[in-house]
N, C-alpha and C positions, 0 to 999 in steps of 0.2 A: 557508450556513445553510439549513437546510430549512423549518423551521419560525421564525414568528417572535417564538414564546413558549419557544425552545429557547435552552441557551447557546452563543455561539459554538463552531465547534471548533478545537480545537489542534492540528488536522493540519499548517497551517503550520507551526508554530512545531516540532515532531517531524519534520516533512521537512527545517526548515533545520538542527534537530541532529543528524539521521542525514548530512545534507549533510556536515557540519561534521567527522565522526568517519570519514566515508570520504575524505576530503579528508586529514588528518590522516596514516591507513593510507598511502593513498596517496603523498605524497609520505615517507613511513616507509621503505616499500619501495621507491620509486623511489630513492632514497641508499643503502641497504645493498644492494640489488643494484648498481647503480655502485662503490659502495665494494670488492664481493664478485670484479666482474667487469674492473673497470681489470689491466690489465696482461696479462690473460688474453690469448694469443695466436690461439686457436678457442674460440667457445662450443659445450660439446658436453653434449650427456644431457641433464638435470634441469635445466642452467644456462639454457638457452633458456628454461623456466618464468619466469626472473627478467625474460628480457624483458617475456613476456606478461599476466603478472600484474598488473602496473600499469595493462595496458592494461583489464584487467576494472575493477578499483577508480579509473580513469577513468569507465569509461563507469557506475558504479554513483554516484561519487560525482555526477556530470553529472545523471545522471537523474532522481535524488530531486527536483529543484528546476527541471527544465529546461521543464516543465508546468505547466498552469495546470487542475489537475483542478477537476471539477463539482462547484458551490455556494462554492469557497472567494474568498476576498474580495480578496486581493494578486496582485500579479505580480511572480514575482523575476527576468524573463526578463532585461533587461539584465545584471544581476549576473552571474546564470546563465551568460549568454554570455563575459563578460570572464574570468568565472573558469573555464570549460571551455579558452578562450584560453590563459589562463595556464599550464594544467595540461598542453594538448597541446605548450606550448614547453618545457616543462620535459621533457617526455618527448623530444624532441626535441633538447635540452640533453642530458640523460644520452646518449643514445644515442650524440652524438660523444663527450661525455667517456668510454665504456671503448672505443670502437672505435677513435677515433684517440688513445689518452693517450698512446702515443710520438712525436707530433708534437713535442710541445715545451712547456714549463713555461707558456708564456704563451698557448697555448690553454688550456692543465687548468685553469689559475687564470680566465681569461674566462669557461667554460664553467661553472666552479662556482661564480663572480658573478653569471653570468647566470640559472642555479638557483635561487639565493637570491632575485634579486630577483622572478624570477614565484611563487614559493612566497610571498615576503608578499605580491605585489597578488592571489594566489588567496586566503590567508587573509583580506584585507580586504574582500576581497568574502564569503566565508563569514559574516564576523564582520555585514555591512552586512547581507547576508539573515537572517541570526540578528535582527539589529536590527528591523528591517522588521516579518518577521512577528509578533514578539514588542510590539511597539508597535501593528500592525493586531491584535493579540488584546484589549489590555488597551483599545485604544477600543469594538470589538466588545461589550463585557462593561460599561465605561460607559454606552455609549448601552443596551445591556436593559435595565439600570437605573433610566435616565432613562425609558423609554416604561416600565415598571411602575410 
């Protein structure tokens, strides 16, 4: 807050829902590029994109949250970090699921257990920083009240 006759701002709370929708993207395209690219024997041309792509809506959805910019009042660093965690094992997770999917049924199925599960402990942490700052705004906007 800049001022302390101003209302709070809701840039948290619009960082953890921009969080939230590239998170979202993210693992969107991290499956339908898996889904796209399993079985494929060379990734060649345009299909490499499907690699990299998620690597950008990583590091986008990361970043929104992974800072504690000037004047704002919360930190969502630990989340930040579990769920960047989460996000690089899942990338990491696809990767063997289309590279190696002729290994055998009972990697593809581990590999897309093991997807799922960092995809909810990233959404749960999305959802905890949606929480977070959304609760540091509506005390924020309290306490003005109370001091006017």
């Amino acid at each position: 807050m800049n001022n302390k006759n101003q209302k709070p701002s809701t840039e948290e709370k619009r960082r953890a829902v921009r969080s939230f929708y590239w998170n979202t993207a993210y693992y969107l395209l991290l499956v339908l590029s898996v889904i796209y690219l399993m079985g494929k024997e060379s990734i060649i041309n345009a299909e490499v994109l499907l690699v990299f792509i998620p690597l950008i809506l990583l590091v986008l959805s990361t970043e929104t949250m992974s800072k504690k910019f000037k004047d704002e009042q919360i930190n969502l660093q630990p989340f930040a970090l579990i769920d960047f965690i989460a996000k690089l094992g899942a990338f990491i997770f696809a990767q063997i699921l289309y590279r190696f999917s002729d290994v055998g049924i009972a990697l593809t199925i581990s590999m897309w257990v093991l997807l799922c599960i960092v995809a909810v402990v990233s959404f749960a942490m999305g959802i905890k920083m949606l929480l977070i700052a959304n609760k540091r705004i509506k005390t924020n906007i309290v306490n003005l009240e109370i001091k006017h």
